[in-house]
N, C-alpha and C positions, 0 to 999 in steps of 0.2 A: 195478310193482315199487317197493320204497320203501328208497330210501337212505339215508345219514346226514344228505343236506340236503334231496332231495325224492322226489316222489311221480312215478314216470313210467309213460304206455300206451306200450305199443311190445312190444321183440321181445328178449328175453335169448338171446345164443348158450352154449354151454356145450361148451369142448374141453378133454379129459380130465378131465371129473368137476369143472373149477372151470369158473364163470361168466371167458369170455374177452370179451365185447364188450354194451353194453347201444346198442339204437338204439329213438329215442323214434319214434312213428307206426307205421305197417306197415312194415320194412325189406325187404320179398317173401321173407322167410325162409319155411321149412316146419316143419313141427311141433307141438305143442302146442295148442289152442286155448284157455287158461284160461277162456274167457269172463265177462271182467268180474273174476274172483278173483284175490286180494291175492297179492305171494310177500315176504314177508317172512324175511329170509335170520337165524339167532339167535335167534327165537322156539319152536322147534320145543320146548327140554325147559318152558318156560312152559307150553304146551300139554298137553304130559303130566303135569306136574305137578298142572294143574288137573284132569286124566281123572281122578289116583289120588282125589282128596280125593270125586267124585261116584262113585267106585266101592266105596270107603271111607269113607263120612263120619264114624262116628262106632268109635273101637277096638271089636272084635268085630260089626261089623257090614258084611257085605256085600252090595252089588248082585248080579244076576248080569247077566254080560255080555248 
């Protein structure tokens, strides 16, 4: 997980739809196994943004999905 000052392995809890606790190492929580993959929390429309321009690149011109 990557926050405003670091970068941490470990275990993100999440009650009611917000992230409630982050603990670094294995905390014996169950769930998810990301394995090794980032969660970068604010990135998400960067990401799409990038999808439209490779699915669009040039006016009148489309990919197909």
């Amino acid at each position: 997980m990557v926050t405003a000052t670091q970068a941490i392995t470990g275990s993100l809890l999440v009650s009611q739809g917000k992230f409630a606790d982050i603990h670094a190492g294995n905390a014996g929580l169950s769930g998810d196994d990301w394995q090794g993959d980032y969660l970068l929390p604010g990135l998400v429309e960067l990401h799409t943004d990038n999808m439209e321009k490779h699915l669009m690149p040039r006016p009148k011109v489309n990919w197909p999905v």
